[in-house]
N, C-alpha and C positions, 0 to 999 in steps of 0.2 A: 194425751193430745198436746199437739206443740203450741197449737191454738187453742183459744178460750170459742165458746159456738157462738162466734159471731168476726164476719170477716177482717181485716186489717183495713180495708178502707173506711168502716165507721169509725172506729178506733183511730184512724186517720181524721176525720171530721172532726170527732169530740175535742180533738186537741189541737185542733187547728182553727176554728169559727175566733174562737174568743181570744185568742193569743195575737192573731192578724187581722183580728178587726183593727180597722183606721184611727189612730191617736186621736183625743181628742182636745188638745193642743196642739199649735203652731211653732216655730220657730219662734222666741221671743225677742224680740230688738225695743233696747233700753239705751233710749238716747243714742253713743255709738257702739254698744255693745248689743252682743247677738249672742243670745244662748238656745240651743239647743241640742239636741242628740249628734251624737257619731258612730261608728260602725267600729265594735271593738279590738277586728282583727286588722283593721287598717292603722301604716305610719301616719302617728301624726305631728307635724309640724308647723312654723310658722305660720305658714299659708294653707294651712286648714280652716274649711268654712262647716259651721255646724248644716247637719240635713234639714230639708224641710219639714217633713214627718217629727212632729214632734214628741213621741212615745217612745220612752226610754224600752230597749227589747232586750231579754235576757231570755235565755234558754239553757238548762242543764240536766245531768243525771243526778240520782242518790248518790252517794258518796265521792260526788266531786266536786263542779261547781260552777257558777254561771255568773257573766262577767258583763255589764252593758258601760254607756258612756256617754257624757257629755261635754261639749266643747264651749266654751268660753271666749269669747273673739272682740276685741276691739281695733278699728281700723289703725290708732293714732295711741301710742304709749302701751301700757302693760294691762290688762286685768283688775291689780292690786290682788288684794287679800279676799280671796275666793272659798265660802265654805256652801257645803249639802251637807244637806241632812233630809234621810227618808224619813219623810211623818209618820208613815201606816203603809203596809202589804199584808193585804190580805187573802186569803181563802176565796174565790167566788162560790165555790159552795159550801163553804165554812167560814161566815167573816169572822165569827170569835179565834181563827188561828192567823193572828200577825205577827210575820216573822222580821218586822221592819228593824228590831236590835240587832239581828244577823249580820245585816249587810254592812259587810266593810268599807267606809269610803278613803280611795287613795288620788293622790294629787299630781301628775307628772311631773315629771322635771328630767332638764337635759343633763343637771350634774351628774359624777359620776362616782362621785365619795362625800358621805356622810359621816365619816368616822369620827373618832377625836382628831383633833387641829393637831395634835404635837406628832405625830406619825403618818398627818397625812402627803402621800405624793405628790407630784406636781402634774396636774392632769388635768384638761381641756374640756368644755361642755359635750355632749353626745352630740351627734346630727339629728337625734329627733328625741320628741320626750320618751323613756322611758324609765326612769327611774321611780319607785312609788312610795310616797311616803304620806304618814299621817295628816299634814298639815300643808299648805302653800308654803313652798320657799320662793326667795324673791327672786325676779329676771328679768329681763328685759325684752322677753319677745310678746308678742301682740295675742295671744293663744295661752291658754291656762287649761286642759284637758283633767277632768276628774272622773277617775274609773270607781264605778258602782260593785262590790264583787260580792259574792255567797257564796260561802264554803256550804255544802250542801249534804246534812247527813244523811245518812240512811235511813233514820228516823223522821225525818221530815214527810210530810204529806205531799202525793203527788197532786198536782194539778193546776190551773192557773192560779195565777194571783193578780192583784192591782191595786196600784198605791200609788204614791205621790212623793219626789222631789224635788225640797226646796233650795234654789241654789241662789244665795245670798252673793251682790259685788257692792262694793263702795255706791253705788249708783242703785242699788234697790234689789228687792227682790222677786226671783220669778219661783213659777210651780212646772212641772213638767209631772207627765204620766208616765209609771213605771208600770210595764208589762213582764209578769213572770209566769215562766213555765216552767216546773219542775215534772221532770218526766220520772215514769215509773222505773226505767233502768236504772241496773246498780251497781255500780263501775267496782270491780273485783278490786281485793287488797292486794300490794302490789306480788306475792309471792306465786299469787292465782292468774296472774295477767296474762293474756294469748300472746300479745306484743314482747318485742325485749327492748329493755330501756336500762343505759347502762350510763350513768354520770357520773363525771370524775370530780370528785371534793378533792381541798387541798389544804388537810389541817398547818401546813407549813405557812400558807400566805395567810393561813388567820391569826397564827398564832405574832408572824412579824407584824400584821398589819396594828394589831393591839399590844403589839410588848408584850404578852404572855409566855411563862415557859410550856413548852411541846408538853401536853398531855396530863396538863397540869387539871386541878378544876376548875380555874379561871380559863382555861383552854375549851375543856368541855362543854362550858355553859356558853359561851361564846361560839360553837360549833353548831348547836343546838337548830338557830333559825335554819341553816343551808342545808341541814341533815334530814330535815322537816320537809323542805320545799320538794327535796332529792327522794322521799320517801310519796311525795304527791304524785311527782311524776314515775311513780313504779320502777325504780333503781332496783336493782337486786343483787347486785355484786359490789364487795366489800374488797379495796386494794389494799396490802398493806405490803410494806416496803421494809425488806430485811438488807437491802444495800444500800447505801448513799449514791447520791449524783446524776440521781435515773433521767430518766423524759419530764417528770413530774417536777424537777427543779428544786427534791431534797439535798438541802446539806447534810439534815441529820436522816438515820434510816426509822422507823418506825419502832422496829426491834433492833436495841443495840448489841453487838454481840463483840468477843475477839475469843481467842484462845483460853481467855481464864474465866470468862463467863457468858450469859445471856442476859440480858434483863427484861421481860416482857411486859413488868408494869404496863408501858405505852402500849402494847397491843391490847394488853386486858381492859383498859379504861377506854378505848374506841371503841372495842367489842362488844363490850358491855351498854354503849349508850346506843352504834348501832340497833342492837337488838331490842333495846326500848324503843326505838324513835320509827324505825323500819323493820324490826322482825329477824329472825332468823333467815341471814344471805342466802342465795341460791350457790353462788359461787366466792369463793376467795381466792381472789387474784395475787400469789407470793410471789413479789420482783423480786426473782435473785438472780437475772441475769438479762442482759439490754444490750451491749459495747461489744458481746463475744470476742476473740482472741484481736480486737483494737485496743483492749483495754482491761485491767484485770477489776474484777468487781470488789467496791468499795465496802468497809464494815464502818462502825459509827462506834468505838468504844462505848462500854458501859461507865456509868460514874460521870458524865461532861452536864453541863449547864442545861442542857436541852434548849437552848438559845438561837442553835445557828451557829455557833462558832467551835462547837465541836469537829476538832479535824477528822478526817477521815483519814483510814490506812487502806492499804491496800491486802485482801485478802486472795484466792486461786480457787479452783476446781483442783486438789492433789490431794497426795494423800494426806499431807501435814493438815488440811483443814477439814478432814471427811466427819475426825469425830465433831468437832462444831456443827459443820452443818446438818449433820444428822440430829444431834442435840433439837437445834434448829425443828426441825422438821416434827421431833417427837413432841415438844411439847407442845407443838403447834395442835397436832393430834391429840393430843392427852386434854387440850383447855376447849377444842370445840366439839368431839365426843361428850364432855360434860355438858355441852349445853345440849344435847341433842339431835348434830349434825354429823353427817358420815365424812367420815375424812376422805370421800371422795370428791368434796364438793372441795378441794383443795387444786386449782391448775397455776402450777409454773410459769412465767412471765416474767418480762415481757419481749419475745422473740419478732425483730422484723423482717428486713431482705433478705438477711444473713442467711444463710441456707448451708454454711460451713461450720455445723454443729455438733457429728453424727458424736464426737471425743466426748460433747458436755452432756447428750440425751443418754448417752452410756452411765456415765458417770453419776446423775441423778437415780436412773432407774434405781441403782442399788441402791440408795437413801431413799429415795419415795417410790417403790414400786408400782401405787398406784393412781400417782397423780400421773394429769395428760399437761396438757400442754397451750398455751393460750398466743395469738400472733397478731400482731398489726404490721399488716403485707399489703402489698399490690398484689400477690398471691402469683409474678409474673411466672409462668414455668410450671407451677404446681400443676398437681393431679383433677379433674373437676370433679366437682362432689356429685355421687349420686347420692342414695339412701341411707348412708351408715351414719350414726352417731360421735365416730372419731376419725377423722381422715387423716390416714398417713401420709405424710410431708415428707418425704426421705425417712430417715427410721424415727422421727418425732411422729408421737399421738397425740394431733390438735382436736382440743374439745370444741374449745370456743377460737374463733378467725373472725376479726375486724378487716373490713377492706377499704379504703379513703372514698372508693370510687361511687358517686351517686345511680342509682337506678337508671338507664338509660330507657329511652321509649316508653319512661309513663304514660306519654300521652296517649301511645299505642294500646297501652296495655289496662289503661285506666276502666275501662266497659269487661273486664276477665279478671286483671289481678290474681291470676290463679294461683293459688298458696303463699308461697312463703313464712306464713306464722307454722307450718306445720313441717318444719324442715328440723331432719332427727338431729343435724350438727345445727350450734348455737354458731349462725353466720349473721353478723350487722355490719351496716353501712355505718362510718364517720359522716358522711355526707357531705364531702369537701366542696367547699366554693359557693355551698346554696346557707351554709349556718355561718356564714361572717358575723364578727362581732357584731357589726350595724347594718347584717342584710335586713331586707324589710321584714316589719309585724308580720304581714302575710305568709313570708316566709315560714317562719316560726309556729302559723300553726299548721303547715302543710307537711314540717317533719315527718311527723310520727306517720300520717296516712301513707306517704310516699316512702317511706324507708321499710315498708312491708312491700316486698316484692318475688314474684316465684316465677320468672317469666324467662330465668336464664342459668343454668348450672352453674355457672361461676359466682355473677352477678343477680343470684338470689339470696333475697334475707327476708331475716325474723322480725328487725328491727331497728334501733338505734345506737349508737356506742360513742364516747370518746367524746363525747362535750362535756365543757369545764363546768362546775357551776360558779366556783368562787375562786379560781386564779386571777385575782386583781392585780391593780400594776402596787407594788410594795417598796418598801425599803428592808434592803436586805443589809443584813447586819457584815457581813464581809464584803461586799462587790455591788453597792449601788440602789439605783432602783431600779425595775424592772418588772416586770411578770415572770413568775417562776417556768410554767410550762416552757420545754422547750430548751430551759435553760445549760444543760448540760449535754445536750444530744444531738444526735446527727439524724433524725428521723424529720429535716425540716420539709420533704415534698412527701413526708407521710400525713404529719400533722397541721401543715401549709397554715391554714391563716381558722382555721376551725375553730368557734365560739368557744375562748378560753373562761368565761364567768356569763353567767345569765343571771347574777344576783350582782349590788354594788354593797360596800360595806356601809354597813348605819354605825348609832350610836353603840348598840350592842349587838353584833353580829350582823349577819346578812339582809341583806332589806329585797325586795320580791321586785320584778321589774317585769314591764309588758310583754317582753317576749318570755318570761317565764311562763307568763299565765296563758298566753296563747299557745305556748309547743304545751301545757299542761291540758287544757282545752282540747286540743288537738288529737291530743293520746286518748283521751276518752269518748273521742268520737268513735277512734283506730277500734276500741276494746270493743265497741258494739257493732262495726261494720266488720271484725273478722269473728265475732261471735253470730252473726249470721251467715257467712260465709261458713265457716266451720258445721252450723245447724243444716244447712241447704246442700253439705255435700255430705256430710254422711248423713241425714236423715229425711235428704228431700222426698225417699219415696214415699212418707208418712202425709207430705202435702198436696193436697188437689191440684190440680193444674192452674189452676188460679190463681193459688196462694203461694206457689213458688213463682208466677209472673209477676205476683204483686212483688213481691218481696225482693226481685229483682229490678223492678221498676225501682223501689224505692232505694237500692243499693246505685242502682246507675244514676238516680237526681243525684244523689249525695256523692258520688263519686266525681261528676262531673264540677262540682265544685271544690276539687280536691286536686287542682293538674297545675301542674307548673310547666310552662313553658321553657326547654333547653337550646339554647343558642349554641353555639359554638363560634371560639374562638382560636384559629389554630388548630393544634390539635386537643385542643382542653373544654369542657363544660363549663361556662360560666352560669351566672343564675341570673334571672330576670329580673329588672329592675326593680319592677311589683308588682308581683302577680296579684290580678285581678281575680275578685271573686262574687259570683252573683248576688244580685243585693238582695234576695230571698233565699238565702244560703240558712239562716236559721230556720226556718221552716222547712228547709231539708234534712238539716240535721233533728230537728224534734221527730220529722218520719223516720227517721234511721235511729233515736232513739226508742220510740213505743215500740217501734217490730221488732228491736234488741229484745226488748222487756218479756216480749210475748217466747220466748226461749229461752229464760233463767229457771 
């Protein structure tokens, strides 16, 4: 049975009485300061006023996590030095389980670099706080926001909880009520996920932004934080770059190669922490080709500084280079067979508009027979995908196709969303225009729901693709500073203005920022509304008529607070200034998480 013998609406109750009962604290106003709650998928800014509802509200699944908040506010100067601390969360039907050491507390802030001072760029406050960090740093805006967060194991006890935090300012301190729900669903590891989520790292801007050599293990350890966050949000594709000078805005290539050798060290020490931090990839994405016949593709000699200031040569598709890149190709074979991976999980990349290729698809076949093919296209011209798993493009077999273009008529489509997670080709959205660097919080956690779409042959997808995590703006050791993406390429109205980092650099390595935890949040909503979706169409004839109404009631609340509004301007989609979202949107989401739960 899909169900346990007793309907979804109790089960709806039990976890719904005590989590929304009415806070029982107020807003607290201390002389001119006002503290209390805010709504964690909302920007916030200067002129943020905390709610009145004075009950901190969190809701989550098992191995994800649930994130609440409080706002800080004085009419006239700063905050000052603002700390929380959760006293106690407990069990309501267990008080002896307090998980109040869990919860992390982070501090916003509109900087944008926390690194060491002797490397840092020259870069401007954010438009709103998101940056999160252990402790208050100083500023001068009237708003000091402190996010409450629980990483949430699996191991953890479902059910409510309630506790107390206490949020100390120069002027005294208050208590507020924390509300938690830990729901019984258990948000799958990412290799298991229905969703696709595909972030781009950039071990090149970490290693400039710290002075580290490429691949070094000051390098590694340093990668660590962004590789971690990138493994939260269910990543599954690992890039690595055997040319110089790609989209990614390498100087050096990952694998350095020329005629008298390979050196793969660098691929094996990425590969290797990959597979600790996030598992065995689904797919490896090998740039060995970007510029096609505008440009001949760059190699990285072997033996250079690994610095950045290794020149690049120029290398061909001929015969003079066939035995390299096959070389290339074998050992690439030969190191992830060892680990237990089919060298089919190997696609070619990264191919755009370009569609005057048939010379290079030739030419590879015979080195890699059975690797396909991977593209970031407008797709204008191509063939529309029905059912196959590899769509011919001219005589290219693309496995996996990124398209810039957002889902058009979610709003339409929001009450159906028919498929998409179960589409045999790996098709996502970049999602241009709606994931700007500083589009809003809300936006960020509407990604992942909205980037599952099945509503249009072209313009249907699995999921997410091609947001940066950690392309910060750097100093580059030859040419400046800058942000690497983008830097070397002509894909600029592919890649347009698309969220190059959603992490800012800390003291050592990446530091986690609002919109991480919201598009992370967001994806684990996604996991349990298409793992009902998926249960209801191949197994709904196993449910009463009842329990597939319930169950579609509860996917339409939570859907409907899942829609962005598309404007248009011209002839282009722009994104909403800020989509609003219902202020009993948590408690939609905890129903769409127990009814998940009741189908694992």
């Amino acid at each position: 049975m899909i169900f346990p013998n007793k309907p979804i609406a109790s089960a709806k109750r039990c976890f719904a009485i005590c989590f929304f009962a009415a806070g029982i604290f107020a807003t607290r106003v201390l002389g001119e300061v006002k503290i209390g709650p805010a709504d964690p998928s909302a920007t916030i800014h200067a002129g943020t006023e905390p709610l009145d509802d004075g009950a901190v509200r969190m809701v989550g699944a098992r191995n994800g996590s649930a994130t609440g908040l409080v706002v800080v506010r004085t009419p006239n100067g700063t905050p000052g030095q603002v700390n929380a601390q959760v006293t106690h969360l407990r069990n309501i039907s267990h008080p002896h389980l307090d998980i109040a050491g869990e919860v992390q507390v982070h501090y916003g802030s509109r900087r944008q670099d926390f690194g060491p001072s002797a490397r840092r760029p020259n870069v401007g406050d954010f438009p709103y706080f998101d940056a999160l960090t252990p402790q208050v740093m100083p500023h001068d805006d009237p708003v000091q926001p402190v996010y409450l967060h629980l990483p949430i194991s699996e191991q953890m006890t479902p059910g409510h909880y309630r506790g107390e935090v206490v949020v100390s300012t120069p002027r005294g301190n208050r208590t507020l009520e924390v509300l938690l729900s830990i729901t019984p669903f258990v948000v799958a590891r990412p290799a298991d996920r229905l969703g696709w989520v595909d972030m781009l790292q950039s071990p090149d801007s970490i290693a400039y932004r710290y002075g580290v050599p490429l691949y070094s293990p000051e390098h590694l350890r340093l990668l660590e934080p962004s590789m971690k966050m990138l493994a939260n949000l269910g990543s599954r594709v690992m890039h690595v770059t055997a040319v110089a000078q790609t989209n990614f805005g390498n100087d050096e290539a990952m694998i350095p190669m020329s005629r008298d050798g390979i050196d793969f060290s660098g691929f094996e020490a990425y590969f290797d922490l990959y597979r600790r931090i996030v598992g065995n990839p689904t797919l490896i994405v090998l740039y060995v080709d970007e510029q096609g016949h505008e440009r001949a593709p760059r190699w990285t000699p072997p033996g250079g500084r690994r610095d950045g200031r290794t020149g690049a040569v120029d290398a061909a598709y001929d015969e003079a280079h066939r035995e390299r890149w096959q070389a290339l190709m074998d050992g690439l074979h030969q190191r992830i067979t060892a680990a237990g991976i089919d060298e089919s999980a190997i696609l070619l990349g990264w191919i755009g508009d370009d569609r005057n290729y048939d010379d290079r698809v030739a030419y590879w076949k015979d080195i890699a027979p059975s690797a396909d093919w991977v593209q970031f296209t407008h797709a204008r011209g191509d063939p529309p995908m029905g059912r196959e798993e590899v769509l011919m493009v001219g005589s290219m077999p693309v496995r996996y196709r990124v398209l810039p273009y957002a889902p058009h008529g979610w709003k339409e489509a929001a009450q159906t969303r028919a498929g998409g997670w179960d589409l045999p080709l790996i098709q996502a959205t970049s999602m241009r225009f709606y994931n700007n660097q500083a589009s809003p919080v809300t936006n960020y956690r509407l990604l992942g729901p909205i980037s599952v779409q099945g509503q249009h042959r072209v313009r249907a997808y699995r999921g997410l693709a091609r947001m940066g995590m950690d392309f910060w703006p750097v100093r580059i050791p030859v040419d400046g500073e800058r942000r690497l993406l983008k830097r070397f390429s002509r894909w600029h109205n592919l890649q347009r203005v698309t969220a190059p980092a959603i992490t800012i650099p800390g003291p050592e390595g990446a530091l986690p920022t609002v919109r991480y935890l919201n598009l992370w949040e967001g994806l684990q909503e996604n996991e349990a509304a298409i793992l009902i979706e998926k249960t209801l169409a191949e197994r709904g004839d196993t449910l009463t008529e009842e329990q597939r109404e319930k169950a579609e009631e509860i996917l339409n609340a939570w859907r409907d607070t899942r829609k962005m509004e598309f404007r248009t301007e011209g002839n282009q989609d722009w994104q909403n200034d800020d989509p609003e979202i219902p202020a009993d949107w948590m408690q939609r989401v905890m129903d769409l998480f127990v009814l998940a739960s009741r189908f694992q």
